[in-house]
TORVEXMAR-591245 format. One line per 2 residues: their letters; for each residue x, y, z of C-alpha. Coordinates in pm, 1 decimal. Each point is the difference from the previous one (the first is absolute). Example, Ala and Ser with C-alpha at 12.3 -4.5 7.8 and 13.67 -1.06 7.14 Angstrom:
2
AS> 1230.0:-450.0:780.0 | 137.0:344.0:-66.0;
END
This chain:
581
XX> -2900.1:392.6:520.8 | 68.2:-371.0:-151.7;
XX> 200.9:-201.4:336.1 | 251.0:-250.0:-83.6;
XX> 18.7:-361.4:98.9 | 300.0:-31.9:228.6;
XX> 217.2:-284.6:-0.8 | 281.0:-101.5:224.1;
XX> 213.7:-213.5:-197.5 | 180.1:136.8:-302.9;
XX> -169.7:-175.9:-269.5 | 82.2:-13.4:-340.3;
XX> -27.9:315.1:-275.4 | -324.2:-149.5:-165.4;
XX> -178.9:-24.0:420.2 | 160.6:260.0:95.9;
XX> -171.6:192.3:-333.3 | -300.1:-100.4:58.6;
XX> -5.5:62.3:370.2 | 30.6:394.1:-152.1;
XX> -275.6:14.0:-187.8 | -363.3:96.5:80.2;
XX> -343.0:-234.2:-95.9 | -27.9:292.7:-311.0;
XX> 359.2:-41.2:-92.0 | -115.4:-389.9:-52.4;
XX> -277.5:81.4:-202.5 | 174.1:253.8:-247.5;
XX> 284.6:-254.9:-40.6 | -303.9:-273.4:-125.2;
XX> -97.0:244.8:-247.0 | 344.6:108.6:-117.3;
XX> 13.8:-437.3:31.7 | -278.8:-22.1:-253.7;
XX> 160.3:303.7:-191.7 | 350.9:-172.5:-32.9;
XX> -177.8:-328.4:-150.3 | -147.6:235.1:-249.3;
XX> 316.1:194.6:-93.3 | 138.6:-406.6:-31.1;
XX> -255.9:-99.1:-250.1 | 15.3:307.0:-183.0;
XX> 423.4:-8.2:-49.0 | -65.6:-375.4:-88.2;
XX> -252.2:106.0:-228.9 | 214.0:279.9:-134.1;
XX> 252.0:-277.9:-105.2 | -212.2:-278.6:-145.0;
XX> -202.6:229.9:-210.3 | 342.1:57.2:-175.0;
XX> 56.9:-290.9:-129.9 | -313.0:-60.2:-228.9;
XX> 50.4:363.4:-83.6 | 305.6:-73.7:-118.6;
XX> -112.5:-339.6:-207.4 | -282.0:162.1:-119.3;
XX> 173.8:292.9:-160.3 | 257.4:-258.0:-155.1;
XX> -219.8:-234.2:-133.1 | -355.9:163.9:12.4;
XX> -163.0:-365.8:-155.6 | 79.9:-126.2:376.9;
XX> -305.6:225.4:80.5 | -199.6:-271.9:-132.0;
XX> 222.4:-272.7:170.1 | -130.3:42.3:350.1;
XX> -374.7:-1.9:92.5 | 6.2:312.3:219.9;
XX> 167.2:221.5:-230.6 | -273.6:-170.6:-285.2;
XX> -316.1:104.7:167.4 | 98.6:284.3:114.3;
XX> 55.9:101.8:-369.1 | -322.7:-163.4:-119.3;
XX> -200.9:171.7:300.3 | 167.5:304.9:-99.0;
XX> -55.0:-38.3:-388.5 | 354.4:96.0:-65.0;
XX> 32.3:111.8:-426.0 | 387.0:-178.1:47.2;
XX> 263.1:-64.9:210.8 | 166.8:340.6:-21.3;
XX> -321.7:172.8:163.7 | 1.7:-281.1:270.8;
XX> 351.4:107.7:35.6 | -102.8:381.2:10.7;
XX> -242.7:-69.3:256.3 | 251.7:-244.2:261.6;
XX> 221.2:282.7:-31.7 | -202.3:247.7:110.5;
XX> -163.9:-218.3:286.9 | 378.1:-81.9:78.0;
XX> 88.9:359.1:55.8 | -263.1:56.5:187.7;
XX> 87.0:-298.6:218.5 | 306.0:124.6:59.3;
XX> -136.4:358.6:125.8 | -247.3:-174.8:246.6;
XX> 323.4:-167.0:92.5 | 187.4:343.2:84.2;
XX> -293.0:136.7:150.5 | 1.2:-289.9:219.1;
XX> 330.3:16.1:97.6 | 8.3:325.0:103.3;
XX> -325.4:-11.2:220.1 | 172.7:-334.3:155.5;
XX> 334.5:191.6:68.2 | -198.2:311.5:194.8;
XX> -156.8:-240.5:205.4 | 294.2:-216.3:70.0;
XX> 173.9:337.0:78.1 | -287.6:156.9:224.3;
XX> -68.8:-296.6:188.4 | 400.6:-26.4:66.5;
XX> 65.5:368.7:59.0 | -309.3:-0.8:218.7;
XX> 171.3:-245.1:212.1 | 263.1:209.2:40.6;
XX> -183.3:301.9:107.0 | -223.6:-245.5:239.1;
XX> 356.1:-164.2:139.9 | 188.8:341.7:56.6;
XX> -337.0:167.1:167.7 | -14.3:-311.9:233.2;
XX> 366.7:1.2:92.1 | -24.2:356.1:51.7;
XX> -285.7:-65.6:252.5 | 165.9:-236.1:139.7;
XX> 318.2:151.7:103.3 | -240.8:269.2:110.6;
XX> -169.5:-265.9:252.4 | 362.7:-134.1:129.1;
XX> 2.4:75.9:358.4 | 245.8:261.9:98.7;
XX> 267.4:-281.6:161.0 | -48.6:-248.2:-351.5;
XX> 37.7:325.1:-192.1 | 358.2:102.0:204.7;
XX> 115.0:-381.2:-118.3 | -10.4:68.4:-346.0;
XX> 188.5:218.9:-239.3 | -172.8:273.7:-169.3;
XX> 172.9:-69.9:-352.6 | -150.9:-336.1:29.6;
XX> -306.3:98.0:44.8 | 10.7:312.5:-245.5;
XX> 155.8:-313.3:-293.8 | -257.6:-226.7:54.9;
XX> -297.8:269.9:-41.2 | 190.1:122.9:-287.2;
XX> 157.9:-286.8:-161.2 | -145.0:-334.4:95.9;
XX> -323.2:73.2:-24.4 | 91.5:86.6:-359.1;
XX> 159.1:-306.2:-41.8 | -254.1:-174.1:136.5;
XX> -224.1:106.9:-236.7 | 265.3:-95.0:-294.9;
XX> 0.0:-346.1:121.1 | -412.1:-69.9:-21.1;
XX> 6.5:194.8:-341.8 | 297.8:-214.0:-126.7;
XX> -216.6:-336.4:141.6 | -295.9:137.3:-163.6;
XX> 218.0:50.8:-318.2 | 114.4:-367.9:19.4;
XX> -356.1:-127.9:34.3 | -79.5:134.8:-332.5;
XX> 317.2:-55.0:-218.1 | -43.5:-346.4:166.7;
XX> -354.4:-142.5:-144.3 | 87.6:212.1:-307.9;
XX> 305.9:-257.9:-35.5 | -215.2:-327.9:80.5;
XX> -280.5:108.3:-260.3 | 271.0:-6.7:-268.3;
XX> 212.4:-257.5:148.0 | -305.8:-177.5:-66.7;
XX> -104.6:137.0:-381.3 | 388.9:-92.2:-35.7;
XX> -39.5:-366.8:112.1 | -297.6:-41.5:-256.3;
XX> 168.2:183.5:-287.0 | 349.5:-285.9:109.8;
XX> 42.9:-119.6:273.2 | 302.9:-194.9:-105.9;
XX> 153.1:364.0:-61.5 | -173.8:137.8:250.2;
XX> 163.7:-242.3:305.3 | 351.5:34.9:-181.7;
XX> -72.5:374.6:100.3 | -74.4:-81.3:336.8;
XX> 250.4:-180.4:93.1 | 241.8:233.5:-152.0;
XX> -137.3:292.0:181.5 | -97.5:-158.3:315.8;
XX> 400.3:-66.4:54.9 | 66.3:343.1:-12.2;
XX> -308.1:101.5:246.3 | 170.0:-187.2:248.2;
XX> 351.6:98.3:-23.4 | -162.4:314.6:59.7;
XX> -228.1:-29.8:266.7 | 283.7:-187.3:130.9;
XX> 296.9:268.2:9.5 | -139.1:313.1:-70.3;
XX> -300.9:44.2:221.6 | 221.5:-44.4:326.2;
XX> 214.4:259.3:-123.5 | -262.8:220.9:-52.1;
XX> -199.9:-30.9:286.8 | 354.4:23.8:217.1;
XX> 53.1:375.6:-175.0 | -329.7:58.6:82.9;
XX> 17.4:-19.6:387.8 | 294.0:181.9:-67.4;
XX> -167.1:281.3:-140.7 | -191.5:64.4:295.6;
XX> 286.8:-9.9:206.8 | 217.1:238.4:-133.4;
XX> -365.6:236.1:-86.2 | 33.8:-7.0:351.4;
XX> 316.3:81.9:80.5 | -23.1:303.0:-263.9;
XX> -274.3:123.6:187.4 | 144.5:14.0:290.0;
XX> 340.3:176.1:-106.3 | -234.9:268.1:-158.3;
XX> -169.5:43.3:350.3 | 322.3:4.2:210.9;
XX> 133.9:231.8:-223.5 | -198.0:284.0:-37.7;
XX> -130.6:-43.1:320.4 | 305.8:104.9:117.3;
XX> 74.8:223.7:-252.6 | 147.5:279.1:191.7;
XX> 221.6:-253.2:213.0 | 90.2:-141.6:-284.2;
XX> 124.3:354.4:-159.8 | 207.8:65.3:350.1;
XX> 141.0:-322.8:30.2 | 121.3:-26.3:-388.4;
XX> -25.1:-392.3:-15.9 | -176.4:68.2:-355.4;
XX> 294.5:-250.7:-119.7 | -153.2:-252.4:237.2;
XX> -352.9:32.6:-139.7 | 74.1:-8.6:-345.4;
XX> 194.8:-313.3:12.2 | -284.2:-156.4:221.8;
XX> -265.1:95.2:-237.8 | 230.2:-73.5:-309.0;
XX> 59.8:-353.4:113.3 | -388.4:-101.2:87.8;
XX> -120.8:153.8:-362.6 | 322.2:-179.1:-202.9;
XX> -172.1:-347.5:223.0 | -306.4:107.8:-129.1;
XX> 35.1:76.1:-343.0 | 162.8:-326.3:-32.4;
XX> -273.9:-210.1:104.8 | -225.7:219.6:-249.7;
XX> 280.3:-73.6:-258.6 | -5.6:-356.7:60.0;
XX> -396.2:-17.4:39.5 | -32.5:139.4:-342.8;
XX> 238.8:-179.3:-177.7 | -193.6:-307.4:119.0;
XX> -321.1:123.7:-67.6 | 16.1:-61.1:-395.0;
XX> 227.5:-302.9:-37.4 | -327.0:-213.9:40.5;
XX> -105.3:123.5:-323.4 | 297.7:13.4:-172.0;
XX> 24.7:-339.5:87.3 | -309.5:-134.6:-102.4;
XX> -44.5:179.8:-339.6 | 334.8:-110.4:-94.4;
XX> -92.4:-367.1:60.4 | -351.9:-22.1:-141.3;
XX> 56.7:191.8:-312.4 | 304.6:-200.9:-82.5;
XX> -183.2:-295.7:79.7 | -216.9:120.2:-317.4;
XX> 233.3:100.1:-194.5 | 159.0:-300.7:33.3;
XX> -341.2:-188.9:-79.2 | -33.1:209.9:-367.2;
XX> 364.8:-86.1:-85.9 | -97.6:-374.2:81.0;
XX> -317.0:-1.4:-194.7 | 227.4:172.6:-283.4;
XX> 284.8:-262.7:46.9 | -245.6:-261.2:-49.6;
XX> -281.2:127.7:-229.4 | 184.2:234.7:-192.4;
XX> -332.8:189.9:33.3 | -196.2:148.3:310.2;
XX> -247.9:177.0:-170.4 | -258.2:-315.9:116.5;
XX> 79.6:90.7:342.4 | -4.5:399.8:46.9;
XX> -291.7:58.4:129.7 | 122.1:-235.5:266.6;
XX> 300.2:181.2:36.4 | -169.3:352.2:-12.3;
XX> -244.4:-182.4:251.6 | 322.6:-76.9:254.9;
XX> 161.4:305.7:-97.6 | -269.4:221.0:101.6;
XX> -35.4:-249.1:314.2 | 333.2:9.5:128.8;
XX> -21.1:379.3:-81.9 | -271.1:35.5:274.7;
XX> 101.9:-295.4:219.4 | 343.9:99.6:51.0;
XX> -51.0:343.8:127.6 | -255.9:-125.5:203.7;
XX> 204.2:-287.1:124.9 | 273.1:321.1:82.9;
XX> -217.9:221.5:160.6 | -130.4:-299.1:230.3;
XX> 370.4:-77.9:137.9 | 69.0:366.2:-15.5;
XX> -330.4:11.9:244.3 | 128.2:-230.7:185.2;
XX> 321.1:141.5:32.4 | -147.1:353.6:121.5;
XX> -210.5:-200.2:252.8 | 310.8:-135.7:124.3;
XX> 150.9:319.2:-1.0 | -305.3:161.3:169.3;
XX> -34.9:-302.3:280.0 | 148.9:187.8:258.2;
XX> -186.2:324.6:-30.2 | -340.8:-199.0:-8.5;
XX> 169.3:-160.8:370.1 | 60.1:313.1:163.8;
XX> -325.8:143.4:-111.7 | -186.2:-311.5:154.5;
XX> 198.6:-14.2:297.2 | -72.1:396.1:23.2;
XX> -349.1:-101.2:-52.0 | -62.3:-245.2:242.0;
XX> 216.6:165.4:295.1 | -244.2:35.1:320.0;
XX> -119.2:310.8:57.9 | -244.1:67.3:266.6;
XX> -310.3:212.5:-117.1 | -90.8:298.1:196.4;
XX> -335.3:180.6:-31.9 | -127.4:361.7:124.8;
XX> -270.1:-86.3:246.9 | -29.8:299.7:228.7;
XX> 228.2:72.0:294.0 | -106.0:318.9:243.2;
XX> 293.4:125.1:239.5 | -182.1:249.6:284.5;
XX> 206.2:-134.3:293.4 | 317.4:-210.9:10.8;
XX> 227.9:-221.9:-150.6 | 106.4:-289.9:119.1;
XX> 269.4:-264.4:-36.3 | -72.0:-333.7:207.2;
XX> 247.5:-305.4:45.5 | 163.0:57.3:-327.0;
XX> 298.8:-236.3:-151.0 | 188.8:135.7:-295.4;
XX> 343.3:-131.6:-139.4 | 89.2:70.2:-329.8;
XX> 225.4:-342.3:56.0 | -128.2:-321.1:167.2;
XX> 132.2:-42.2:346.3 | 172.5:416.5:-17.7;
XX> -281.3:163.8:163.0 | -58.2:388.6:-51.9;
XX> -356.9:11.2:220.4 | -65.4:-252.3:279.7;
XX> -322.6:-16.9:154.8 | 12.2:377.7:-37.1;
XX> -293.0:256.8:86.9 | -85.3:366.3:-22.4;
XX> -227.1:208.2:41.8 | -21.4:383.1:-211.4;
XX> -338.9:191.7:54.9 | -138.5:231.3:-297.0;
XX> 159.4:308.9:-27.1 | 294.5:-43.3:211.8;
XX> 367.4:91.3:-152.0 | 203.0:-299.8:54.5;
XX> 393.8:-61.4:-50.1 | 206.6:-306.9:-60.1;
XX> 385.3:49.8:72.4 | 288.2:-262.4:-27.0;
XX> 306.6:-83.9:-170.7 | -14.9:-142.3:-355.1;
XX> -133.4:-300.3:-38.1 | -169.3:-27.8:361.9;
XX> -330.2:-34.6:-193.9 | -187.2:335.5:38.0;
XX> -39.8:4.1:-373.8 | -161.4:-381.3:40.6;
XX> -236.2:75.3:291.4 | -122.7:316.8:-185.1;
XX> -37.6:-159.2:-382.6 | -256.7:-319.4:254.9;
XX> -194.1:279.2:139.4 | -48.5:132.3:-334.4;
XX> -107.9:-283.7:-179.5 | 266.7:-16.1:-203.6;
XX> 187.4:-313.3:160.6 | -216.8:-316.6:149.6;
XX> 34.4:-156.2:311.6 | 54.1:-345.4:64.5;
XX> -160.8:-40.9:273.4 | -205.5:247.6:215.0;
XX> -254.7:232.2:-124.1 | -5.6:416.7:-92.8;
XX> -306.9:132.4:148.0 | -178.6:346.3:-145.4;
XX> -258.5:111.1:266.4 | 1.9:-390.4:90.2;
XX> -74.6:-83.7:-354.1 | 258.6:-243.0:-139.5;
XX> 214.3:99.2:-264.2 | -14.8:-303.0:-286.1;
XX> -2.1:-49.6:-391.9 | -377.3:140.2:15.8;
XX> 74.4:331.4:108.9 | 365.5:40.4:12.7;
XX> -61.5:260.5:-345.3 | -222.1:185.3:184.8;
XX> 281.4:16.2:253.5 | 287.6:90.6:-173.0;
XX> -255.4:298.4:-187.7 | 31.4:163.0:377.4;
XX> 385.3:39.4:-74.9 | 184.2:314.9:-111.4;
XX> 339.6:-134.2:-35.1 | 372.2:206.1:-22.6;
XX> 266.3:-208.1:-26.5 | 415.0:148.4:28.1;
XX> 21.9:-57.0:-411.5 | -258.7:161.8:-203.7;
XX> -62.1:-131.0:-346.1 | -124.3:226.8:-232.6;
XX> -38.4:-112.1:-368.4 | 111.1:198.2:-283.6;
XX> -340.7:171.7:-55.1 | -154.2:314.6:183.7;
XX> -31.4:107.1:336.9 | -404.5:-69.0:23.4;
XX> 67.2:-322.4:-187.0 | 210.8:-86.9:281.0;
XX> -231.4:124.9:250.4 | -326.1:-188.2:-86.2;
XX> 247.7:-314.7:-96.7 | -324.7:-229.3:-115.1;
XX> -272.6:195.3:171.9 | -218.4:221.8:-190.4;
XX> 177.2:311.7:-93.0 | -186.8:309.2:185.1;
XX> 168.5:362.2:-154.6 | -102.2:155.6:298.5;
XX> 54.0:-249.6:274.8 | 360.2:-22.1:-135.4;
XX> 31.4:335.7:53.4 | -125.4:2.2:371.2;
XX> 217.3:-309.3:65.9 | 342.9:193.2:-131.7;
XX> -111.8:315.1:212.1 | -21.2:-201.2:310.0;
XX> 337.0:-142.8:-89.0 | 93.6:369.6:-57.7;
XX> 149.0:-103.5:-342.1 | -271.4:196.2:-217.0;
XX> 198.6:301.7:7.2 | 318.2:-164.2:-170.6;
XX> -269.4:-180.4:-258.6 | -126.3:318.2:-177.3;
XX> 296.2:135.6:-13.7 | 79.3:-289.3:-266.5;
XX> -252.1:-139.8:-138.6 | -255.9:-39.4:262.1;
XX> -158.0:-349.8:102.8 | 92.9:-110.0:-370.7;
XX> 411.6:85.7:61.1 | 204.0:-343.6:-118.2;
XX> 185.2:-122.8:273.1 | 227.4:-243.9:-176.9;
XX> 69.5:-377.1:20.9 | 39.6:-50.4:351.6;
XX> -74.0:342.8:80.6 | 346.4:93.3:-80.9;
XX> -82.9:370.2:-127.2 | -84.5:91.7:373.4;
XX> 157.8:30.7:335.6 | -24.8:-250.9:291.3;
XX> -244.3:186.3:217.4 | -218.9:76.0:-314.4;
XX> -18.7:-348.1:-78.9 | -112.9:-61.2:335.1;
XX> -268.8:273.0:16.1 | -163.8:-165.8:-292.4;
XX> 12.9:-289.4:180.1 | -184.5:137.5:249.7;
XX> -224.9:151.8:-246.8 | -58.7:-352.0:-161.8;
XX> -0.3:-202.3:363.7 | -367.5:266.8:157.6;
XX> -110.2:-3.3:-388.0 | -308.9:-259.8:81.4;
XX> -20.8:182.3:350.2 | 98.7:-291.6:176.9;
XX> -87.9:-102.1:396.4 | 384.9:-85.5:82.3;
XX> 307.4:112.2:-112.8 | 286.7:-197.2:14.1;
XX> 421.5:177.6:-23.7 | 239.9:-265.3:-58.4;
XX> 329.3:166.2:3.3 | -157.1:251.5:-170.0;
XX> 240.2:297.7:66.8 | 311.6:-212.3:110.4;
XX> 163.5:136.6:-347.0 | -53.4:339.4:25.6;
XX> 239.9:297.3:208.4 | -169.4:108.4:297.4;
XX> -165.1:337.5:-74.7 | -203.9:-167.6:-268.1;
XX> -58.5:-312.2:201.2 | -124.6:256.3:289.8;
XX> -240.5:204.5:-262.5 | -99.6:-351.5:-150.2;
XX> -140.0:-183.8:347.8 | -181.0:313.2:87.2;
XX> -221.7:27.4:-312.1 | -35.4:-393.2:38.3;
XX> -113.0:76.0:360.8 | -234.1:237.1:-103.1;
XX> -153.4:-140.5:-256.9 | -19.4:-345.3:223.9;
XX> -249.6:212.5:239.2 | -221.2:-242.7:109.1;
XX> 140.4:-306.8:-168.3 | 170.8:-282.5:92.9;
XX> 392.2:63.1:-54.4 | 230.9:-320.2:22.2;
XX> 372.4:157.3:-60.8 | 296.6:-245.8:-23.1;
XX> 309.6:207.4:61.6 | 377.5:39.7:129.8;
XX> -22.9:302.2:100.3 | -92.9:128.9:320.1;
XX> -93.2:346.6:-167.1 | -257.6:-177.6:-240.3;
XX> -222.1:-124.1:268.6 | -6.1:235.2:278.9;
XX> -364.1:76.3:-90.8 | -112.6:-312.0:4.1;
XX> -181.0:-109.0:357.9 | 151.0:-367.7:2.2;
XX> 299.0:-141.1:-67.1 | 98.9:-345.4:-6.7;
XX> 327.2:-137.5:-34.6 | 116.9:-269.8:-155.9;
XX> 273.8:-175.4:139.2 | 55.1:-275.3:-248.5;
XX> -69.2:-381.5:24.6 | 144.9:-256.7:271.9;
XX> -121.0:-302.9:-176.9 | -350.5:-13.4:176.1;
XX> -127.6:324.7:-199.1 | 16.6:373.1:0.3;
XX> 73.3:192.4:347.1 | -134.5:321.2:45.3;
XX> 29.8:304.4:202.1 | -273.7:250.0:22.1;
XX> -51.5:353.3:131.1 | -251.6:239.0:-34.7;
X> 51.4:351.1:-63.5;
END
């Protein structure tokens, strides 16, 4: 996998661009580099080819006015003009087929080298939220995340094919800028000056704009996302409470913000053009009617103006598209910043070097605050032997859940070290660690797919050790009489009951027949009886494992040979209270 430069200071788009793409990326965009000079030479060519066309066909004794067009119909031993003609017709229209051939090859790669991008930007944001460490991961806001996977890395990719776009419509412009200047310059600086005016008035005043909607567009995205989420998240709360008022007047308000930044946005998006075309071609109108004025005949001078018309035909629309460019890089700015940032965010790599567990587990002078200065764990130690059935009690917040998620690998110390059969537990074999772990928490989340989908949950999907794993959670029987292992259990598991729910997650927690299993709250929701039935098919199928339960209840744990109590935090880290059973 391609790595990233990472840079701490936010530098501008253009760095910041670059920082994103690979050594490859670099050489594809000096091909497509050499490619847009050739699409440049052949548009220029495309015009100035017109002109003689044009002079030729009105006057064909100018063949014999110019030496090129002369020897090229002596070489070609022409019988008369008209067969010349024939012939520069014919290599004309064939010109202009090479040229949409061209054009269209150029586009796909402009287009797969962008869309590539975005594919490469959302895979690599997508790995790295996956990297986050648990605490960095609890900072941030799911919508965020799931917008700028989704969104800005599109964006992202808009903005490089809109700067790619500009390179090209840019030395298309200076080739004929140039053929212009040698057909008048006098004319040709008149134009300039005219035009150049109305580039900055808008580069001045509409760009800002633009790029201001734009970083509003990703905040209201957000916002959006995160009203869907609340929402039917809580759909059933929502139904029982009967605020739907509420939510529709929330939602309506963000979407009537956001539609009119998209209003605006577009409305902005073509003045450039509208702008420009109106100027230059009444600029040239306003040169024939001159020429008319003054001659009283312009026929001298039409291939000049056919020359300027065709010119400004191809210049303006280029000149349009380049501020329009620029305008959707503005608008795209602060997508391509939040995909950098999200790119360059330090996270620690973590590998899969093995880890054996045969005799204990041990936690040694650990520090842990999730705060500076608000300690949770203070020079804390513990010691938990393989096999042995171990409870942590305590209020809410005393930090059992804390202690437990250390041990397990899935928070990191700050100081002090977690020991596996003496064996530090680091970024080298913290993986292989965390593989050991069969994990229950109180809320199960099941996603709207089947019950073996749910079960295996990433792992390779085994029919038949599904199958064993729902018996032992004694949740086959209700399976097949549905629709077995393959029975839909709805978004959130919503078409079954709480204890269900739990037994698959069970099922899904001894799937990969792990060494340890871990209940955090796991049956704090459910009544008693099925709580009761629940813990004793968890302590059967724990055996010889190691079982770490967090729980209120006295009734959960009474199996369990250790408990140890957490009595909160009195500033110098957790006290505890331990019995054995």
């Amino acid at each position: 996998m391609p790595k990233l430069k990472e840079q701490h200071n936010m530098p501008n788009s253009l760095t910041m661009l670059r920082s994103l793409t690979t050594r490859r990326d670099k050489i594809i965009l000096a091909f497509l580099f050499l490619a847009t000079i050739g699409l440049s030479l052949i548009e220029t060519m495309g015009i100035s080819i017109i002109m003689p066309f044009i002079t030729f066909a009105s006057n064909p004794q100018m063949i014999f006015s110019y030496w090129i067009s002369a020897e090229i119909y002596e070489k070609l031993q022409m019988p008369d003009t008209l067969h010349f003609m024939y012939a520069f017709s014919g290599l004309l229209l064939g010109f202009y087929v090479f040229r949409a051939i061209y054009n269209t090859l150029y586009s796909y790669a402009l287009s797969r080298f962008a869309f590539g991008k975005f594919h490469f930007f959302a895979y690599r944001l997508f790995c790295k939220s996956v990297e986050l460490s648990y605490l960095d991961f609890t900072n941030k806001k799911l919508d965020e995340i799931r917008q700028s996977i989704v969104n800005e890395a599109n964006n992202t990719s808009l903005y490089l094919m809109n700067l790619l776009q500009l390179a090209s419509e840019f030395f298309t412009i200076m080739l004929m800028y140039a053929l212009l200047l040698v057909v008048s310059w006098k004319m040709t600086l008149v134009l300039t000056l005219l035009l150049g005016v109305q580039v900055a008035f808008i580069l001045k005043f509409l760009s800002n704009k633009i790029k201001d909607n734009g970083k509003i567009n990703i905040e209201v995205n957000t916002k959006v996302s995160e009203i869907i989420t609340k929402t039917f998240g809580n759909f059933k709360f929502i139904k029982l409470k009967g605020n739907q008022k509420e939510i529709y007047d929330a939602f309506e308000s963000i979407s009537r913000e956001r539609t009119k930044a998209e209003i605006t946005t577009h409305t902005l998006m073509p003045l450039p053009r509208i702008i420009l075309e109106t100027i230059g071609f009444s600029v040239l109108i306003a040169c024939v009617a001159y020429i008319l004025f003054k001659y009283q005949d312009a026929s001298a001078v039409i291939p000049i103006i056919s020359m300027y018309a065709l010119a400004l035909y191809r210049i303006l629309p280029a000149l349009s598209r380049i501020l329009n460019n620029l305008n959707y890089m503005n608008y795209y700015t602060s997508a391509l910043k939040k995909v950098y940032e999200n790119l360059i965010y330090h996270t620690e790599y973590e590998d899969n070097e093995p880890c054996d567990f045969q005799h204990s587990i041990v936690l040694k002078n650990i520090d842990f605050a999730y705060v500076d200065n608000k300690p949770i764990l203070q020079n804390f130690s513990l010691s938990i032997k393989k096999g042995e059935k171990v409870a942590f009690i305590g209020e809410s917040g005393a930090g059992k859940s804390t202690l437990v998620d250390i041990i397990i690998g899935i928070y990191k110390p700050q100081k002090g070290q977690l020991l596996v059969d003496n064996v530090p537990i680091n970024n080298h074999n913290l993986r292989s660690w965390r593989k050991k772990i069969g994990y229950i928490p109180q809320q199960i989340y099941l996603f709207d797919g089947s019950v073996a989908e749910n079960i295996a949950f990433g792992s390779k999907l085994d029919e038949q050790k599904i199958r064993e794993v729902c018996k032992k959670a004694q949740i086959l029987d209700f399976l097949e009489s549905h629709q077995g292992i393959h029975t839909r259990v709805g978004e959130g598991g919503i078409l079954l009951s709480g204890g269900q729910k739990q037994r698959i997650g069970i099922a899904r927690a001894i799937y990969d027949d792990p060494e340890i299993l871990v209940l955090d709250e796991a049956t704090s929701a459910l009544d008693n009886q099925t709580e009761s039935d629940i813990m004793e098919q968890i302590y059967d199928i724990a055996g010889n494992k190691t079982l770490l339960v967090i729980a209120h209840r006295l009734s959960t744990i009474e199996h369990c040979s250790r408990k140890i109590e957490i009595l909160g935090s009195n500033g110098g880290g957790v006290i505890i209270n331990e019995t054995l059973s």
